[in-house]
Structures are given as C-alpha cells and as structure tokens.
C-alpha positions in Angstrom: -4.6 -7.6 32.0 -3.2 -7.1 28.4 0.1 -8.1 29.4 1.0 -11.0 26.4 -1.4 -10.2 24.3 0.0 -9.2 21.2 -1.2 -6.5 19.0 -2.8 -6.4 15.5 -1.3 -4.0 12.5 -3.5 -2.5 10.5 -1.4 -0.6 7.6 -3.3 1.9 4.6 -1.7 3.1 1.2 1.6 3.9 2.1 1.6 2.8 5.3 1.0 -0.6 4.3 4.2 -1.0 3.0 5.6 0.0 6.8 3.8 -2.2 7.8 5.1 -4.8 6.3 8.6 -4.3 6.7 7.6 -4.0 10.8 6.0 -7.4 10.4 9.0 -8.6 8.7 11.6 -7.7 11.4 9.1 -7.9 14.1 6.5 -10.7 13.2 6.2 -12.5 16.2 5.4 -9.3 18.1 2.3 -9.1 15.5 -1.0 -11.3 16.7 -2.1 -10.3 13.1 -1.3 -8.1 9.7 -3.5 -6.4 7.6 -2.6 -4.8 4.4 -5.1 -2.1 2.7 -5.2 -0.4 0.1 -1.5 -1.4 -0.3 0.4 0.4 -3.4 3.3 -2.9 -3.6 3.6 -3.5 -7.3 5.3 -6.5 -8.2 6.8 -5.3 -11.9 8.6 -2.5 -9.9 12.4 -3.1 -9.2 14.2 -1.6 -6.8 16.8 0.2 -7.3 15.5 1.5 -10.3 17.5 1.7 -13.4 17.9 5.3 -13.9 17.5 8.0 -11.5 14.4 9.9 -11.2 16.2 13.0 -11.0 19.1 14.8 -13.1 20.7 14.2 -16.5 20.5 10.9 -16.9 16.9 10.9 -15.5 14.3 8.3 -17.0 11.8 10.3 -18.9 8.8 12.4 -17.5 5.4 10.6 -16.3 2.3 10.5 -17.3 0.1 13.6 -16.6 -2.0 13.1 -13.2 -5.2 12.4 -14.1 -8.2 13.9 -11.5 -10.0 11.0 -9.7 -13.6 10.8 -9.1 -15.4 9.5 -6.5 -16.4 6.2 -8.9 -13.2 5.9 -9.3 -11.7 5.6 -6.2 -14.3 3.4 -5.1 -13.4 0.9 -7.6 -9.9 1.1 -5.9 -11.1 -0.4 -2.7 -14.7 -2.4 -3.3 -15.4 -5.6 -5.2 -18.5 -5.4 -7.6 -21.8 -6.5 -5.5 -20.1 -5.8 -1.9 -21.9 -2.2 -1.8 -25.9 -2.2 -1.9 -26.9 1.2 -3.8 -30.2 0.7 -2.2 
C-alpha cells in the first residue's frame, strides 16, 4: 500500500512560499519540494519599514503594467527550451 511513502509538494506563485514554510516545519514528512514560479525576493525585508497603509505610509507603487503573453512566458521558460516549430 502507500502506507510510508511520503508525499511530494509541488508549490506555484504564491503558493510556493506555503510551501515552503510547510517544508520547513514539516520536512521530513516531504519525499520532495518543488518551488515554481516562486515570487521570494531576497532584497525584501520583513517587517517592512513603513506601513503600507496610513499616514506614515511608504509612498504609492508603480502603475501596473498589462502583461502579454511574451511576457509572461519569459517568466517561466529559459531561452531554447520551447521549439516554435
């Protein structure tokens, strides 16, 4: 049966990131752990400096930009992995 047999965690986008806080608490529950698409950026520090929200709020973002479909696809491919043919 599958009784022992430990399961695999697959984790997208923002899921990633609860996925890896599962396979930090529970790692040896996890036969493997894969992270895609993951949004973790390194220069971000947690808690932030000043609140998103309220007086004292850090200033406004950038305007969202629309993404394309050649966009995205550069998120999540390596050049030469996709034959166009």
């Amino acid at each position: 049966g599958d009784q022992g047999r430990r399961p695999a965690l697959l984790g997208w986008s923002q899921g990633a990131l609860v996925a890896q806080l599962y396979a930090q608490r529970h790692g040896p529950a996890l036969s493997d752990l894969v992270l895609f698409g993951s949004i973790y950026d390194p220069k971000v520090v947690y808690p932030r400096e000043r609140p998103l929200f309220g007086p004292d709020a850090a200033p406004a973002p950038a305007p969202e930009v629309a993404n394309t479909v050649a966009a995205s696809l550069e998120d999540f491919t390596i050049p030469g992995t996709i034959n166009e043919a």
